[in-house]
C-alpha positions, 0 to 999 in steps of 0.5 A: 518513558519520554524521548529525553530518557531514551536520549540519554540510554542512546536509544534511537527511533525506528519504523516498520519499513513494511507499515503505510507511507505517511499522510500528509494531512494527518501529519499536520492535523497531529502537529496542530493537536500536539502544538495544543494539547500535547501528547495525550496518550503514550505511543506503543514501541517494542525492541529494535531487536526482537523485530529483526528476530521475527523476520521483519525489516527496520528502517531509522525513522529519521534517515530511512536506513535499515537497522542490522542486527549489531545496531538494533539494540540502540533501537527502539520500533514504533508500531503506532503512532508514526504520524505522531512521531513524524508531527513531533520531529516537525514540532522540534524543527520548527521550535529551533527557528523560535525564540520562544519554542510553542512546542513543549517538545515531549513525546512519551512511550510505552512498550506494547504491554502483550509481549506474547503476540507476533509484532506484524499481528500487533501493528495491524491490530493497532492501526485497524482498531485505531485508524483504519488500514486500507486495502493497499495497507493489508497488502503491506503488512502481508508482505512485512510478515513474509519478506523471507517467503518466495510469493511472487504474485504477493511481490507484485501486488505489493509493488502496484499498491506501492504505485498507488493501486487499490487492492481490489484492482492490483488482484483483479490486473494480476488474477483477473479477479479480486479474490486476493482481499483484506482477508487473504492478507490478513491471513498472511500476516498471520503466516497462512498462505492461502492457495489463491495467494500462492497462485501466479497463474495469471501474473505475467498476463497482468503484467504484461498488460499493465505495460502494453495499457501504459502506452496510451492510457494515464496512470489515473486510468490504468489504476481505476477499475474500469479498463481492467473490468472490461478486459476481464469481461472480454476474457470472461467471454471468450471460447475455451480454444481462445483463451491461450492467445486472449493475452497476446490478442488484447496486448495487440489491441491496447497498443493500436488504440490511437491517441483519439480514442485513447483521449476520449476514454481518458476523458469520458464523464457520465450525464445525469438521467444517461450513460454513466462513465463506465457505459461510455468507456465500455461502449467505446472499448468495445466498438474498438475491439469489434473494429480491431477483429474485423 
């Protein structure tokens, strides 16, 4: 099936909205191989129609607007290659500016030939056997498979892997551990919740840090692991009868750092044979945090 039949059944393209941003430099080294040897295998759709049906949002690939039901059926969803796709559209683009196109301009597709298997489940078995899915884009397909569900700490994770968080360090800001992995979201892709998803316990304390740490550290800084190892290190040995106030305590102590110290840290780089970044970082942290309690 080539995109010029579709074109001619009125048939559209769609994506998953849940699936992982593009990458740029994919996209051109698939415009690139496509400019040179075409498109070598089919691409994988399913209908616009029977995503809807299983609980999951699509979006127009072209203009980014979800699809509602009374249209789906113009529709077609990829659940692999997007950045093939998005390499082909820029191909078409660049063809109309020539007037002699280089790009022969087809795009082939098949539909996924298990018609029995859960849509989510399909894209994260294609793209993990394909090219490889990342923390961040576990989280994603866990959250496209419960957009019905009430899980707000998978919300939050999700939005913070949205801002550029790894999955390990997003887990370890809301829970203050980095339980909440691959295997927690893969199960929810699979619609099995674990306890330790459901679990918000820690949310708002990570939340509300996150916002206190954005006063003087960088986005570069928040997103490492090394200011949250520290706090939860901090916690970790902290009393029993201290715990309760932990939060408003270290809230206190990210927004008096000053702006010196802050640039130190934000600045601080490990010497080959002595202290590493991270010793450095927590060195400092610690004497202003010994300073701050008097």
């Amino acid at each position: 099936m080539t995109l010029d039949l579709l074109k001619n059944e009125s048939k559209k393209i769609a994506r998953l909205s849940g699936n992982r941003d593009l990458n740029e430099k994919i996209v051109k080294a698939k415009m690139k191989s496509l400019e040179q040897y075409g498109q070598l295998m089919p691409a994988v759709v399913v209908d616009a129609t029977d995503a809807i049906n299983q609980g999951l949002e699509v979006v127009d690939f072209v203009t980014g607007n979800v699809v509602g039901k009374e249209e789906a059926v113009n529709y077609l969803v990829l659940v692999d290659a997007n950045h093939r796709y998005e390499a082909h559209c820029r191909l078409l683009k660049e063809n109309e500016k020539l007037d002699e196109p280089k790009y022969r301009g087809e795009f082939y597709l098949m539909y996924a030939l298990n018609t029995e298997l859960e849509i989510a489940k399909m894209l994260s078995e294609i793209n993990i056997s394909t090219n490889p899915w990342r923390g961040g884009d576990y989280a994603k397909g866990a959250k496209m498979s419960n957009l019905k569900k009430e899980l707000p700490l998978l919300d939050a994770i999700n939005d913070l892997v949205n801002e550029g968080y790894n999955l390990s360090v997003a887990s370890k800001w809301l829970t203050f551990t980095a339980n909440i992995d691959k295997k927690v979201m893969n199960c929810a892709m699979d619609n099995i919740i674990l306890p330790q998803l459901e679990n918000t316990v820690g949310l708002e304390r990570g939340q509300r840090l996150i916002e206190a740490a954005k006063e003087h550290f960088t986005e570069k800084n928040i997103k490492s692991r090394y200011l949250i190892d520290w706090i939860i290190s901090k916690y970790n040995t902290t009393g029993d009868d201290g715990k309760p106030d932990f939060t408003d305590k270290m809230e206190r102590f990210l927004r008096s750092i000053s702006k010196e110290d802050a640039d130190y840290i934000k600045k601080a780089k490990g010497k080959t044979g002595g202290d590493t970044k991270e010793n450095l970082i927590n060195q400092k942290l610690t004497e202003l945090w010994g300073n701050f309690e008097g």
